[in-house]
C-alpha positions in Angstrom: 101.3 30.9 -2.1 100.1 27.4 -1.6 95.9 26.5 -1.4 95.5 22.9 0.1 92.1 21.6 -0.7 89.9 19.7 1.7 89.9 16.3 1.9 86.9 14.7 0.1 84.1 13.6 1.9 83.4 9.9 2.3 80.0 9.8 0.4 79.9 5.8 -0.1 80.4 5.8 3.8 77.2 8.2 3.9 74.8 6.2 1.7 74.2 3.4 4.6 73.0 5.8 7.0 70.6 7.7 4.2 69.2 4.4 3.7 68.8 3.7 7.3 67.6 7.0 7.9 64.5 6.7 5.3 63.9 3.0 6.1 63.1 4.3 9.9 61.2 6.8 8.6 59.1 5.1 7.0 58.7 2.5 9.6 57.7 5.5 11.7 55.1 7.3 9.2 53.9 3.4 8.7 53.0 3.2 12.3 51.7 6.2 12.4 49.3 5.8 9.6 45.5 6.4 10.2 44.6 4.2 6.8 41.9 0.9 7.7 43.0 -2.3 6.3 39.7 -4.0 8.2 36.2 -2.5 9.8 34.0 -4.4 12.0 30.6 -5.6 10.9 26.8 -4.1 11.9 25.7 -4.5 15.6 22.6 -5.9 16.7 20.5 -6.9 13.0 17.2 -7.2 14.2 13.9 -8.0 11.8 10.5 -6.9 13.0 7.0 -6.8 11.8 5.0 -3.7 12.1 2.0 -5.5 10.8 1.9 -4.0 7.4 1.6 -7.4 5.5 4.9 -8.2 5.0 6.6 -5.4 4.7 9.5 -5.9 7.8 11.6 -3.5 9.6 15.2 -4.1 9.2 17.4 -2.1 11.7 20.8 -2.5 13.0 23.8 -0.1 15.2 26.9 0.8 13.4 29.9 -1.1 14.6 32.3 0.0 17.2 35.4 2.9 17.0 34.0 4.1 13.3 32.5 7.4 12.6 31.9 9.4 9.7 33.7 11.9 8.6 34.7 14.6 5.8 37.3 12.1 4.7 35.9 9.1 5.4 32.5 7.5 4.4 30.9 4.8 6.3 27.8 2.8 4.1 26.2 -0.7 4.3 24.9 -3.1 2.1 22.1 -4.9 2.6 20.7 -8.2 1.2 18.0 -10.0 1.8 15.4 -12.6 0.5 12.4 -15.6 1.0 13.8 -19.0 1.8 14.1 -20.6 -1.5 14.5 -17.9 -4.0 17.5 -18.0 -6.2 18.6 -14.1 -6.1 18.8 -11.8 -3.1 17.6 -7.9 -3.4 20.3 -5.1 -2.6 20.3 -2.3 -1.4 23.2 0.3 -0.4 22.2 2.7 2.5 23.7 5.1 4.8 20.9 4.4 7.0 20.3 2.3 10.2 17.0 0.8 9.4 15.2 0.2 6.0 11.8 -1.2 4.9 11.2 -3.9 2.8 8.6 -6.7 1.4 8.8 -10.1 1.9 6.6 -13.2 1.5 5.6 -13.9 5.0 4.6 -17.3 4.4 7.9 -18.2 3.8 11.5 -17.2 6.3 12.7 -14.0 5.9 16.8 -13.6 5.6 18.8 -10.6 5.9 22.5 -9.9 5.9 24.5 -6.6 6.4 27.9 -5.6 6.3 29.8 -2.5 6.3 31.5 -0.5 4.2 34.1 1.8 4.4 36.2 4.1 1.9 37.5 7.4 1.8 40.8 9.2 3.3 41.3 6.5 6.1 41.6 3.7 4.0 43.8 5.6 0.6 40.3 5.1 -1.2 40.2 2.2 -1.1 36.6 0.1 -0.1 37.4 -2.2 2.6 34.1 -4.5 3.5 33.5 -6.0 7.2 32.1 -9.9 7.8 28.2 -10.3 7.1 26.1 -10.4 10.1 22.8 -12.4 9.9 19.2 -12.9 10.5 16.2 -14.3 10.2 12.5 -13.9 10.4 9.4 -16.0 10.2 5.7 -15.4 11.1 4.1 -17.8 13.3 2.2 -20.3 10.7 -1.4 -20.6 11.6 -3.6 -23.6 9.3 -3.4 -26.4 7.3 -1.7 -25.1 3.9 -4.7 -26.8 1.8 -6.9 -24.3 3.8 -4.9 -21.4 2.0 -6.8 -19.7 -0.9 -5.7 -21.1 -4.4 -5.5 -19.4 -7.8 -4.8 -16.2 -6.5 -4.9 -13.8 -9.8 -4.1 -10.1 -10.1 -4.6 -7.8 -13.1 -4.0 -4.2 -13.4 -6.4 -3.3 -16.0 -5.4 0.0 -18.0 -3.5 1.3 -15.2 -6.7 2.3 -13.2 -8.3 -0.7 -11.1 -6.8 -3.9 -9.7 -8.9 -6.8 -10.1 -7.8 -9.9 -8.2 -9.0 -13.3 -7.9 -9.3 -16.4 -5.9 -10.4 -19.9 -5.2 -11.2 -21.3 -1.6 -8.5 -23.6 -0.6 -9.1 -27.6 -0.5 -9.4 -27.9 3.0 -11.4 -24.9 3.6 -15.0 -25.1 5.6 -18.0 -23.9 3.6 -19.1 -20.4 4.4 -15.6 -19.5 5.0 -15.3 -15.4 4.7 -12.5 -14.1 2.7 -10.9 -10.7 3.4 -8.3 -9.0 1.7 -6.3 -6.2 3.4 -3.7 -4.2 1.9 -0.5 -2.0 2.2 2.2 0.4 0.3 4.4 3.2 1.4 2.4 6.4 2.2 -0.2 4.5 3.9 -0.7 4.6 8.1 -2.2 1.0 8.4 -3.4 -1.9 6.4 -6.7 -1.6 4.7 -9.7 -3.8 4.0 -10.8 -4.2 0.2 -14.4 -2.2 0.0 -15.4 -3.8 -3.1 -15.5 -7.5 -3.0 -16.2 -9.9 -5.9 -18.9 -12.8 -5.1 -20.4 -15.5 -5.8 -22.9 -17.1 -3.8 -22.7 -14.8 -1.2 -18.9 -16.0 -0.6 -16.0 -13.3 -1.3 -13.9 -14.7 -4.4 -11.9 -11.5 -5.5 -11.6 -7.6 -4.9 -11.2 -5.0 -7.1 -8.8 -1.8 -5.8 -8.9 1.4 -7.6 -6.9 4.6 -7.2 -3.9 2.6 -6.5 -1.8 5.6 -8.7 0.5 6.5 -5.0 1.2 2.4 -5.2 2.7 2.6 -8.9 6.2 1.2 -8.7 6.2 0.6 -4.6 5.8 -2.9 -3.1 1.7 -3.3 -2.6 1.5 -6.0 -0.2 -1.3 -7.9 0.5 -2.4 -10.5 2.6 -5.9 -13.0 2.1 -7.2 -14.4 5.0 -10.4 -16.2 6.0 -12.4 -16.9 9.1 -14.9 -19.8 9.9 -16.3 -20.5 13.5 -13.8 -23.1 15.3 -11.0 -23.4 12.4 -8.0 -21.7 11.4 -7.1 -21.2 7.9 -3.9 -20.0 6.3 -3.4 -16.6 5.4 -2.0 -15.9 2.0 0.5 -13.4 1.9 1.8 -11.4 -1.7 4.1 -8.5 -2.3 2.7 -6.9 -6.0 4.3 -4.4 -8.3 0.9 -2.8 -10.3 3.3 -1.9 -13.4 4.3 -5.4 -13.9 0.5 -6.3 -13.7 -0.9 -3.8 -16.2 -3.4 -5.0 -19.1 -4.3 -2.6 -21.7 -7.3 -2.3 -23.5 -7.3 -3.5 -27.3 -6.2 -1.0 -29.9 -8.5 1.7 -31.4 -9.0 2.9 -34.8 -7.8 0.2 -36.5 -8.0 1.1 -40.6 -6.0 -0.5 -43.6 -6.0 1.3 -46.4 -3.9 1.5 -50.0 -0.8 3.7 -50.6 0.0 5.1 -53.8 2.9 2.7 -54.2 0.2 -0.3 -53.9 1.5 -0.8 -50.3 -0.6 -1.6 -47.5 -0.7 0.8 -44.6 -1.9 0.0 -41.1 -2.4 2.5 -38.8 -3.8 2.4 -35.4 -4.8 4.5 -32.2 -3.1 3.8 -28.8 -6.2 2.8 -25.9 -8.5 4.1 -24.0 -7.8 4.4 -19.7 -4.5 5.9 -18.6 -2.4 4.0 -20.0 0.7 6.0 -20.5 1.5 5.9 -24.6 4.9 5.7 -24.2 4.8 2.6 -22.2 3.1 0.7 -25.1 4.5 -1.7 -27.4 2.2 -3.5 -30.0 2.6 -7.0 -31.8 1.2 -7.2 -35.7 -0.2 -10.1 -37.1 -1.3 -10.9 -40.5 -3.1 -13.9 -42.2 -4.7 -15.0 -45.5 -8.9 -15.1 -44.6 -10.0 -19.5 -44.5 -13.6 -19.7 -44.1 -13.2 -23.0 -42.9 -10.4 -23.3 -41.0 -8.7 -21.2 -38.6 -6.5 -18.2 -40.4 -2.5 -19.0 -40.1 -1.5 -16.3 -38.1 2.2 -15.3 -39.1 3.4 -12.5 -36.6 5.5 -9.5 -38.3 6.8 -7.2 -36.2 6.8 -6.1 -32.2 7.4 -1.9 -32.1 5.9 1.2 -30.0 5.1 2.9 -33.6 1.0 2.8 -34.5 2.1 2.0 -38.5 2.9 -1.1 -39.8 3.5 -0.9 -44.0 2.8 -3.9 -45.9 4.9 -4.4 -48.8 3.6 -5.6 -52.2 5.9 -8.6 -51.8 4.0 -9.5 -48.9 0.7 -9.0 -49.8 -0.3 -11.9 -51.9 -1.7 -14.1 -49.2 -2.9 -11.2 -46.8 -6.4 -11.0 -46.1 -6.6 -9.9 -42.1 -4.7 -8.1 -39.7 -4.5 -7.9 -35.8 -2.8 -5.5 -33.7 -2.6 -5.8 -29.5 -0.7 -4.0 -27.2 0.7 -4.3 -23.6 3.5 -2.4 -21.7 6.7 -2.1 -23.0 10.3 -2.7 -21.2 10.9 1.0 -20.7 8.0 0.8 -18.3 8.0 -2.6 -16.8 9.7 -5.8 -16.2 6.4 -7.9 -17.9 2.8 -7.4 -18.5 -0.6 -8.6 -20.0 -1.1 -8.8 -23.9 -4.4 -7.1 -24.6 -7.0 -8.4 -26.4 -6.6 -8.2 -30.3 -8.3 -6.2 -32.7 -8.7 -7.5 -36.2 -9.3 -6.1 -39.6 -9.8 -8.0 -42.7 -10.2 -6.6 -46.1 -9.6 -7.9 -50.1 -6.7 -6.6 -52.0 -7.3 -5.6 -55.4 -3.8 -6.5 -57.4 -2.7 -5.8 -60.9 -2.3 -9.9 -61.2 -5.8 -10.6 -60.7 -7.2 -7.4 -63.2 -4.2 -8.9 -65.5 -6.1 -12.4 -65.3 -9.8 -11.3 -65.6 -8.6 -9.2 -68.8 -7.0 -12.1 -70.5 -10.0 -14.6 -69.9 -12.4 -13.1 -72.2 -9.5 -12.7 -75.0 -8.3 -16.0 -74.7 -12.0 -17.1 -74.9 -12.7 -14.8 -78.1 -9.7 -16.7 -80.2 -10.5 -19.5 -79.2 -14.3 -19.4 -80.5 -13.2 -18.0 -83.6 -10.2 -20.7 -84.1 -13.0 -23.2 -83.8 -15.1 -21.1 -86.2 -12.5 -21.3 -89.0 -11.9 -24.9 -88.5 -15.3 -26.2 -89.1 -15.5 -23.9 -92.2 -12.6 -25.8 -93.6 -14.0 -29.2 -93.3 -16.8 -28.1 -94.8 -15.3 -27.0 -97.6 -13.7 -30.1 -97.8 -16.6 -32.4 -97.7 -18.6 -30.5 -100.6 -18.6 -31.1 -104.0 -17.8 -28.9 -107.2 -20.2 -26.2 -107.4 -23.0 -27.2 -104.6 -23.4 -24.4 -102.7 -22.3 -24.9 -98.6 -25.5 -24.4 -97.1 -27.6 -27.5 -99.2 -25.1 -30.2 -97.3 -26.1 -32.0 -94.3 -24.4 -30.8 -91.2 -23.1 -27.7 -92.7 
């Protein structure tokens, strides 16, 4: 009994249409796709002043046909900065309106745009155009009537002292008035406890300013005189990047049993975290006419500093000041030094004084012997020493 087998099928005629088949669906699934390749900008970036001194409300609406979801995330980033400064500030929000400081005597700017990542765009950040604005206070004043030399130090972390000069232009009996502002605060307030001289406001000092620590403290300096405008000055302050500690306390040198110099220290007084402090070392030999030769050894946040015997032979004084480290701040204020001096008894010098009086004895006695010998010389056979002249 005969089998016939069946013909072959035409496979090469088959692999066309399978590469048709998946290039249509893909073309399909492509269409179909819900991934973002582009997302609109911000709507409607607005800048307003709530009268706080500089700090502006920046608010915008989110753009059209994009909403958040599990799978897809919108956020924005924010810039902004005065007219003329080299850097802008960022920030990344989910939010519709932020809060930040600016110099109002210079134009505000401020750009957004919008980012979005997540499911719909196969993770990957797509980022709209910037939208842009800009904001500027109505100026009021010559600028010479502006107060000059405007000064702020944060003295051990517990008062602000600032300063001032009237401006050029500026009327006499002109009345200063500093207001301020930070986060946590309804409204701007008036400085209570003004520094003066002649009756005429030139500084303030600000204490329990701890809530203000690391926020924007703004602060504005105006003046008033009958019939003239004057120019308010406007500043946005960081207290942590103001901060002046009081010298060092304690400050003792004294003599290891290696003969190495040990300088210890206490951190200051006020409340001045510890652990924010760094503190510089000086030493120099002691001139009692001139000015000591200040050579400086070593910045650290230790309150030792050893002095090796290597080092030792032209020390005489040493200074130690402090001010807030890097940890804690961006910059600060060197405090005000506080010196030691002190004499160094070394092994050299005992060495020296020991010798003197030795070399001294031989060489009296050397001396001795030598004039005995000329005598001895100069007298004849059998006359006794003491009978000649000069003997």
């Amino acid at each position: 009994m005969l089998h016939q087998r069946a013909p072959p099928a035409p496979a090469m005629a088959l692999q066309p249409i399978s590469l048709l088949s998946l290039v249509l669906a893909w073309g399909c699934v492509a269409s179909s796709s819900p991934w973002h390749t582009a997302v609109a900008p911000p709507l409607d970036l607005q800048i307003t002043d709530p009268g706080l001194l500089g700090s502006l409300d920046i608010e915008w609406k989110p753009p059209p046909n994009v909403q958040t979801s599990n799978e897809c995330t919108v956020k924005y980033k924010c810039e902004y900065r005065n007219t003329g400064d080299r850097e802008w500030k960022v920030i990344f929000t989910r939010k519709l309106k932020l809060r930040v400081g600016f110099d109002l005597s210079r134009t505000a700017e401020v750009k957004v745009q919008t980012l979005l990542k997540g499911w719909c765009t196969n993770d990957v950040e797509v980022q709209s155009e910037w939208v842009y604005a800009t904001f500027r206070v109505p100026l009021q004043g010559k600028l010479e009537t502006e107060v000059q030399n405007f000064h702020c130090v944060y003295h051990d972390w517990e008062y602000l002292r600032c300063t001032w000069q009237p401006g050029l232009l500026a009327p006499r009996g002109v009345n200063y008035r500093l207001y301020y502002w930070y986060e946590g605060l309804e409204h701007a307030v008036q400085c209570d406890n003004y520094i003066q001289d002649h009756g005429i406001n030139m500084g303030c000092m600000l204490q329990n300013l701890s809530q203000a620590e690391y926020k924007d403290l703004s602060i504005c300096v105006n003046g008033s005189v009958a019939a003239t405008s004057l120019r308010p000055l406007y500043a946005t302050l960081r207290l942590h990047n103001l901060a002046k500690p009081s010298p060092p306390q304690q400050l003792v040198v004294s003599m290891s049993a290696a003969e190495e110099l040990r300088v210890t220290w206490s951190p200051p007084g006020g409340q001045t975290p510890p652990q924010c402090l760094e503190y510089e070392v000086q030493l120099a030999e002691e001139q009692r006419e001139a000015k000591a030769a200040w050579a400086s050894m070593s910045t650290q946040m230790e309150t030792v500093f050893t002095i090796s015997r290597a080092n030792q032979s032209r020390v005489s004084c040493v200074r130690v000041r402090g001010r807030t480290n890097s940890f804690c701040a961006d910059e600060g204020f060197w405090s005000e030094w506080t010196q030691e001096c002190f004499s160094v008894t070394r092994k050299e010098v005992k060495q020296l004084f020991i010798l003197i009086p030795v070399i001294l004895g031989l060489s009296s006695s050397l001396l001795i012997f030598t004039l005995i010998g000329q005598c001895k010389k100069r007298s004849p056979a059998g006359k006794p020493l003491h009978t000649l002249v000069g003997c």
